[in-house]
C-alpha positions in Angstrom: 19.1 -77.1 -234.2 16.1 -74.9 -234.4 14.0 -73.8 -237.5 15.2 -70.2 -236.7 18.9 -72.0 -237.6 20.5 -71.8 -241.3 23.5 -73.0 -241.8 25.0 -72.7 -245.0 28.3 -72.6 -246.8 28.9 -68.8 -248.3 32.1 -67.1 -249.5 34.4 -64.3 -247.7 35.6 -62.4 -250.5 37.5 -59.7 -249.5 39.1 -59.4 -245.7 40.0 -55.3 -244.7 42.0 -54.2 -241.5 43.5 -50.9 -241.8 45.9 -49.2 -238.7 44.3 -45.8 -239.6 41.0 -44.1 -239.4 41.4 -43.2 -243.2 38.1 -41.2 -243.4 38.8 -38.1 -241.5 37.4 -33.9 -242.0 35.6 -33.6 -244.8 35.2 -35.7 -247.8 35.7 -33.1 -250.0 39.5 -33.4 -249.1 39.8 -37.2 -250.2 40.9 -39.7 -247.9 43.9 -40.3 -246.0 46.5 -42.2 -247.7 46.7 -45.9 -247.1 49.4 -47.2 -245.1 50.5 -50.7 -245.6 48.0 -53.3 -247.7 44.6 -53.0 -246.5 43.0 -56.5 -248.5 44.3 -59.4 -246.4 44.3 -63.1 -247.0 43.5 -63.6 -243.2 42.2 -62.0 -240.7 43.4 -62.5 -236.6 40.0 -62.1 -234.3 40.3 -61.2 -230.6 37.0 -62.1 -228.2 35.6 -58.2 -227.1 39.2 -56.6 -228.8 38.5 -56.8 -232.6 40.6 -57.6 -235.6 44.4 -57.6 -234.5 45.9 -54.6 -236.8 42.9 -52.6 -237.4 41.5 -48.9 -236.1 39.1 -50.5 -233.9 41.3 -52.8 -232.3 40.6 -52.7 -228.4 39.0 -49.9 -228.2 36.3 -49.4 -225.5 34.0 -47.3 -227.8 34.0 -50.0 -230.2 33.7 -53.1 -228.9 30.3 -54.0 -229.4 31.1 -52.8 -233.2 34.6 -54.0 -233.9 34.3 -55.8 -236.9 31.9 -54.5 -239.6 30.2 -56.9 -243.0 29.0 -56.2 -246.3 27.6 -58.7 -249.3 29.5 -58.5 -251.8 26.2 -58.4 -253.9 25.6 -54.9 -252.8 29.7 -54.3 -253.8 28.3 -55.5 -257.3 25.6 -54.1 -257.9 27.4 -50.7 -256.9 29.9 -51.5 -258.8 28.5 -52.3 -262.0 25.8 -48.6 -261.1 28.7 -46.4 -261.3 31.3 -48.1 -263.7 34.0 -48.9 -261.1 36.1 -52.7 -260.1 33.9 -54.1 -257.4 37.5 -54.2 -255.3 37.5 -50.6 -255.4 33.8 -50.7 -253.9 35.2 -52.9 -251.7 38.4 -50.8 -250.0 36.5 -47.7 -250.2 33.2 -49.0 -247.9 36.1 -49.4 -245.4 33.7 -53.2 -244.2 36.0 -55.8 -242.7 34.6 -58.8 -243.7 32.9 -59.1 -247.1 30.4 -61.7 -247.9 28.8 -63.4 -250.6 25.8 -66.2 -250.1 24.7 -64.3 -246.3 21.9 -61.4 -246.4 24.0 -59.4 -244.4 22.0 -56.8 -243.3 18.7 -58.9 -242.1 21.1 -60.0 -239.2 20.5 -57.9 -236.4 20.9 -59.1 -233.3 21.6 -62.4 -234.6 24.5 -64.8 -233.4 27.1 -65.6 -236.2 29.3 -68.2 -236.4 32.0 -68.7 -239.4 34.2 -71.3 -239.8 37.4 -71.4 -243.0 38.8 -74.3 -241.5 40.9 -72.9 -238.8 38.3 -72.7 -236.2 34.7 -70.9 -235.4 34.9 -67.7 -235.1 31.5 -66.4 -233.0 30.3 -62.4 -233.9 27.5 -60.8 -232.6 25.3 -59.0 -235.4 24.6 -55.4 -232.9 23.1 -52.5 -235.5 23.7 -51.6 -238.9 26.8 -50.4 -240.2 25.0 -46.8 -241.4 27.0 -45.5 -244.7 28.1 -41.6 -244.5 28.5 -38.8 -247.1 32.4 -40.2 -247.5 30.4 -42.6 -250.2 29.4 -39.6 -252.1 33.2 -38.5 -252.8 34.9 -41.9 -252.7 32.6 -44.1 -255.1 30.6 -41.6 -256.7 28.0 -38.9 -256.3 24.6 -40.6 -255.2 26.4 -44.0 -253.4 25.7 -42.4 -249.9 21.9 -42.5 -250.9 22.7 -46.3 -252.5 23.6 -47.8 -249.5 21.6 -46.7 -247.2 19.4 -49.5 -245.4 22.4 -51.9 -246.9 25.3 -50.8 -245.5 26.5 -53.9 -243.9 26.3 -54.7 -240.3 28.3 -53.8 -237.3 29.3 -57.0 -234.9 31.0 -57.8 -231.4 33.6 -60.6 -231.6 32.2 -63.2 -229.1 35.3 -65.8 -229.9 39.1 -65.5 -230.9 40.4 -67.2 -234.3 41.4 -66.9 -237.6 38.8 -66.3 -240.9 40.3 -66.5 -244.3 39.4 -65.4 -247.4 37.3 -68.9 -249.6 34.4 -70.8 -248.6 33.1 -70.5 -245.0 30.7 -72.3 -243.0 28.1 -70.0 -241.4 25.6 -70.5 -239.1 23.5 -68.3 -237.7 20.7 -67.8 -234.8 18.4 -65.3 -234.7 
């Protein structure tokens, strides 16, 4: 293991994989309606597909940016700015995988590994997971602005398995 190595145990809080693209025209006509639950306990990973059940799944344009993450502590402190639950923050920044314990968007390029117990799962941190004007109308005026520079990070599944929500192992290599 080199210095550039942490490993540490963090916390996947929430787990998201929705079928449909929910943020589509323009945000002044409020999302899409959700089909099916959204918040999972686990999540199925696919090496270069995705996350089995969501938008992204095997698609070309995405597979260097299937599976996107967020810290949580970014969900909080959005949360507690504009008075809302941070699970609402959560569902509406449309991240897969959110975090607690991993500064999340001082990964780039780095090499990921999670373990819950059933397995490593290997992601690729590839570029940042930009927020979009959707923010503005789905959290509240000014989020869009909030998260910018901390919108999460977008990642390429390098290994199939299985994350659940709880305590995680993580490793990562710069």
């Amino acid at each position: 293991m080199t210095d550039a190595t942490a490993t540490r145990t963090i916390e996947l809080v929430h787990l998201l994989a929705s079928p449909l693209h929910r943020y589509e025209g323009r945000p002044g006509d409020g999302a899409l309606p959700a089909v099916g639950e959204e918040l999972h306990e686990r999540l199925e990973l696919r090496e270069g597909l995705g996350i089995v059940g969501d938008r992204h799944f095997g698609h070309r344009a995405h597979a260097d940016a299937a599976v996107t993450l967020l810290a949580m502590e970014t969900v909080d402190e959005l949360a507690e700015r504009y008075g809302l639950e941070p699970e609402t923050v959560a569902r509406r920044a449309r991240r897969n995988i959110l975090t607690r314990g991993l500064d999340v968007d001082a990964l780039r390029g780095a090499i990921i590994r999670l373990d819950t117990g059933h397995g490593e799962v290997v992601l690729r941190a590839t570029r940042p997971a930009n927020p979009c004007a959707w923010m503005d109308a789905e959290l509240a005026p000014g989020a869009f602005r909030a998260l910018r520079g901390r919108g999460g990070m977008r990642c390429a599944v390098l290994s199939s398995g299985v994350l659940r929500r709880g305590q995680a192992t993580c490793t990562t290599t710069p």
